[in-house]
Phi, psi and omega in degrees: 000133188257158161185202212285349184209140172262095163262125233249354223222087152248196148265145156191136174273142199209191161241171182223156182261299197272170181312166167196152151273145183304145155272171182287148191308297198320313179281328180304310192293342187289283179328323190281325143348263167358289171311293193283329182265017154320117162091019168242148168312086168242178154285111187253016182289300196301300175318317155296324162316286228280326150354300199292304204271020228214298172272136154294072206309319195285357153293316175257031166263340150311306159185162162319161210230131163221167183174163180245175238189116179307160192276174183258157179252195195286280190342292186313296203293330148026275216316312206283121166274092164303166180210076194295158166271340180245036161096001200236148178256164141328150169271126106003298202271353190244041190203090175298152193250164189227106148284133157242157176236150189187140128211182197204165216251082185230121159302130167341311198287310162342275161336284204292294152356289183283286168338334161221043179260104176341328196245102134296326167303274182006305161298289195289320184074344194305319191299088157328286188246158182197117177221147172209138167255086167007118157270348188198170169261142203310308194320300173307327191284282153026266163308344160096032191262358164199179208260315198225127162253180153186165191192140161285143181245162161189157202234158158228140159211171161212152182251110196315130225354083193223285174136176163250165168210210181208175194197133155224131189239171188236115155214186210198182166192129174237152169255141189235151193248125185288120209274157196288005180279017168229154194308334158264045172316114168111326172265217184235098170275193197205117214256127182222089163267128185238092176240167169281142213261348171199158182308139171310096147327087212259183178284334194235200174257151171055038151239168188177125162253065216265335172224118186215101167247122192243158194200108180238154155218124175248141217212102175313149196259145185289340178261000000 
């Protein structure tokens, strides 16, 4: 979607399966950042420095960007309000990280709509069920009368021979005015924390989804 402004960056912290290569210290600590100072009053300058200094635009105008991402520690996942089923969190450590980088051509008004648009299957189609419950209201975030939405979810999917399972998670999106040590000084990212709130519920035996957390950041591109 084209329009009056591009924001061209995004990032996401994932978990991962296949090999990658580490990233540089700086961009690891930004993303790990991210995660923990989301939705708080921080100086958000050193994390958009190491962003700027980090990504290669011209390599990913080519194709997406993968690297791996130090695991999170017990301090990080904190962060996360969990809800276990059997009283045990997940180990941290055994829920590998992933960055990816891509970018693609969307206006701010665009961005934010698909990012908080209530029937997300509707986009995607991905789903059997997909629901989310608001914590505030869309509208005002939207309109830029307040900084941060969040809302609870929950998913049914299945995987074609595989099985299905379910889920329910927590996630959000603040806006942040990109500081003025970057090259797009003055406009708006936009920050999206997502976890899974208990191990994924599957139909059947010996799968398992016990943990999942995420961290995006989009991040206007300067061209």
């Amino acid at each position: 979607m084209q329009g009056r402004r591009s924001l061209g960056v995004a990032l996401v912290a994932a978990a991962a399966c296949k090999p990658v290569e580490p990233i540089a210290l700086d961009l690891d600590a930004a993303v790990r950042q991210g995660w923990v100072d989301y939705g708080t009053e921080v100086d958000w300058a050193p994390v958009f420095e190491a962003l700027q200094g980090g990504v290669d635009l011209a390599a990913v105008a080519d194709k997406h960007v993968e690297a791996e991402l130090t695991r999170l520690t017990p301090e990080e996942q904190a962060v996360a309000a969990l809800v276990p089923a059997d009283g045990v969190l997940p180990d941290p450590s055994r829920a590998r990280g992933l960055l990816y980088v891509g970018r693609f051509p969307c206006d701010e008004a665009a961005l934010v709509d698909i990012l908080t648009y209530p029937d997300q299957n509707a986009i995607y189609d991905v789903y059997d069920a997909y629901s989310r419950a608001f914590r505030g209201e869309r509208d005002p975030f939207r309109t830029g009368d307040v900084d941060l939405l969040e809302w609870d979810g929950h998913i049914e999917t299945s995987i074609p021979l595989v099985g299905s399972y379910v889920y329910d998670f927590v996630s959000g999106v603040e806006r942040v005015v990109v500081p003025e040590t970057h090259a797009s000084a003055g406009q708006n990212a936009y920050l999206a924390r997502t976890f899974m709130i208990s191990p994924a519920v599957w139909n059947g035996p010996n799968k398992a989804m016990p943990q999942d957390y995420q961290m995006e950041f989009y991040v206007p591109t300067p061209d």
